[in-house]
N, C-alpha and C positions, 0 to 999 in steps of 0.2 A: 436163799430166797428164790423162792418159782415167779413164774410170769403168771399164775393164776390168782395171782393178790391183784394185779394191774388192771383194773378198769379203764375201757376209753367211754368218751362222753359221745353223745350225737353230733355234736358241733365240730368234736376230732375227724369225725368221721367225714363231715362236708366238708371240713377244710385240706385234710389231705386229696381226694377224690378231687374235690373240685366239683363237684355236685353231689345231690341230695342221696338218699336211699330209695331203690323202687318199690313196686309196689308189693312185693311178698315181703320183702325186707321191714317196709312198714306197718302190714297185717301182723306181720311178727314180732313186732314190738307192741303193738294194742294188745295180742293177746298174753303174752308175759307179762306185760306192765298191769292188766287187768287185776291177775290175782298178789299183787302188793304196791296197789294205788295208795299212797299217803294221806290223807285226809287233808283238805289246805282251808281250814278256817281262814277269816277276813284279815288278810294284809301277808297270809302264805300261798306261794306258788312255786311253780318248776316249769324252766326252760331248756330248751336244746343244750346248754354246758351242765344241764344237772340231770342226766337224764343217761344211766351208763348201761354199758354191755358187757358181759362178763364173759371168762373164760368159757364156760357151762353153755353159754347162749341165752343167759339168763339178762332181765331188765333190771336195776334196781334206780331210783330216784330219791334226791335229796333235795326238801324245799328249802327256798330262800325268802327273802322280804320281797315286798314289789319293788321298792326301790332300785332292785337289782337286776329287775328284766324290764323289757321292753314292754308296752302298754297292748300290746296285742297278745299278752297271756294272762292279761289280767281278767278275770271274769265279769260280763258285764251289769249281770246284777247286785255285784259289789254297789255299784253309785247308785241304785235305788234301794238302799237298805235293806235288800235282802242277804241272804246269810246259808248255804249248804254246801258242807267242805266237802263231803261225798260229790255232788255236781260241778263244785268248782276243779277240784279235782280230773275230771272226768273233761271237761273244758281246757284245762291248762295243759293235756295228752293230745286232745284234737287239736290245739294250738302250736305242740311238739311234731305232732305228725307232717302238720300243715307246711311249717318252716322246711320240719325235714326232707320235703319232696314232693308230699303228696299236692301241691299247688301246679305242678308241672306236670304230674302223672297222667297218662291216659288213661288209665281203670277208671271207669265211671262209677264202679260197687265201691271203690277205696274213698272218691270224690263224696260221694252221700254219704258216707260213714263220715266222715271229718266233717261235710256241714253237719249231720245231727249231735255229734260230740261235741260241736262250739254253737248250736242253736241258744238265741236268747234265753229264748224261755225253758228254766231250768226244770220245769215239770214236764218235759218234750225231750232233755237231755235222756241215754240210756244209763243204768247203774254201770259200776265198773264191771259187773258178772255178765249184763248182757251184750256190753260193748266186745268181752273177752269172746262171748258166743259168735257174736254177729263177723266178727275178723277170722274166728277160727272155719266158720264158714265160707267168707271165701278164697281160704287158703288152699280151699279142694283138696285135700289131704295131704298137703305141702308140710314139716313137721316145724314149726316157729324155732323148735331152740337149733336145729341143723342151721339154719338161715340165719342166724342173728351168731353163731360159731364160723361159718363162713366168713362175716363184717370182719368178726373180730380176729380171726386170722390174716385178713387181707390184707390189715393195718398192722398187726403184731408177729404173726406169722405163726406156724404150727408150735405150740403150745409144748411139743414132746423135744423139738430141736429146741427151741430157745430155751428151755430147764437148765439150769447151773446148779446142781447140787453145791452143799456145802464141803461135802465130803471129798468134790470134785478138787474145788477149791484148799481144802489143806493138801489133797496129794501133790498139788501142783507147788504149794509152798514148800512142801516137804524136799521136792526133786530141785528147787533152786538151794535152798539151804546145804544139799547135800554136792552141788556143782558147784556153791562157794566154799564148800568145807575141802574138798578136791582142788579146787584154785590154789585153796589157802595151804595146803601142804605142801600144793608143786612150788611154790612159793619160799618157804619155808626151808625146804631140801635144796632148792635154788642158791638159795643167800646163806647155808649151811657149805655148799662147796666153794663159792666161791670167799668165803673167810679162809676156807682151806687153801686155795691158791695162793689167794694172797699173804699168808703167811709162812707158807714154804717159800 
């Protein structure tokens, strides 16, 4: 098994660190996550532990109940009977962003981005394609998945050292089996002479 099955969460991430993501780190999660935002109809959402970073430098997210996160990812036209999982969606990433740093950040372009992706009014929120534009923008030609492969190294470490082939692994069983099969002869040759002594 490779280390490139292993996802970290954002949450892994603040909690080793001890603080948040900056601000490219978090342009670069809006614009990955843009092209496979989840859809979160009424009573689904995604917070900082569902929210992961892959070997690639890629985003992927996994929603949960509300019950399961904290009320400040809940979107807030949920409690006036409105209803759009696209925007809600789109709301519960500005809410990701926000936990993850962006509330301490000095980027004033990263600050605006995060209030318009949690603005009430969901006809004021951006789609997830123009949220992906507007970060990809000011990332100044900065490349999102390099930046989001740097997190995930910092925490797991270079990808090509930590690989265990399996292959690795039987040779390595193979050279103990053959040091106990060597044991076991001297062994064997051992308690073969000395019957001989002691029967002379």
């Amino acid at each position: 098994m490779t280390m490139q099955d292993v996802h970290i969460s954002i949450a892994e991430v603040i909690e080793v660190r001890g603080y948040g993501l900056n601000a490219p780190e978090l342009l670069s999660v809006a614009v990955s996550a843009s092209d496979r935002l989840p859809l979160c109809p009424k009573g689904t959402v995604f917070d900082v532990e569902n929210v992961f970073i892959t070997s690639k430098g890629l985003v992927e997210i996994k929603t949960t109940h509300t019950s399961k996160v904290d009320r400040s990812y809940i979107p807030p036209e949920w409690s006036k009977g409105e209803e759009d999982p696209q925007a809600a969606a789109v709301y519960c990433l500005g809410a990701v962003l926000r936990a993850a740093g962006a509330e301490e950040a000095s980027d004033v372009d990263l600050f605006s981005l995060v209030n318009i992706l949690t603005v009430a009014m969901t006809g004021t929120r951006p789609t997830a394609h123009r949220m992906g534009q507007m970060a990809r923008n000011q990332l100044r030609g900065r490349d999102p998945a390099s930046m989001l492969m740097c997190v995930y190294e910092e925490l797991m470490g270079d990808e090509e050292t930590n690989n265990i082939d399996v292959g690795d692994l039987d040779d390595l069983e193979d050279d103990e089996f053959l040091d106990d099969e060597v044991g076991g002869n001297e062994n064997s040759t051992r308690g073969q002479m000395m019957e001989e002594v002691t029967f002379y």
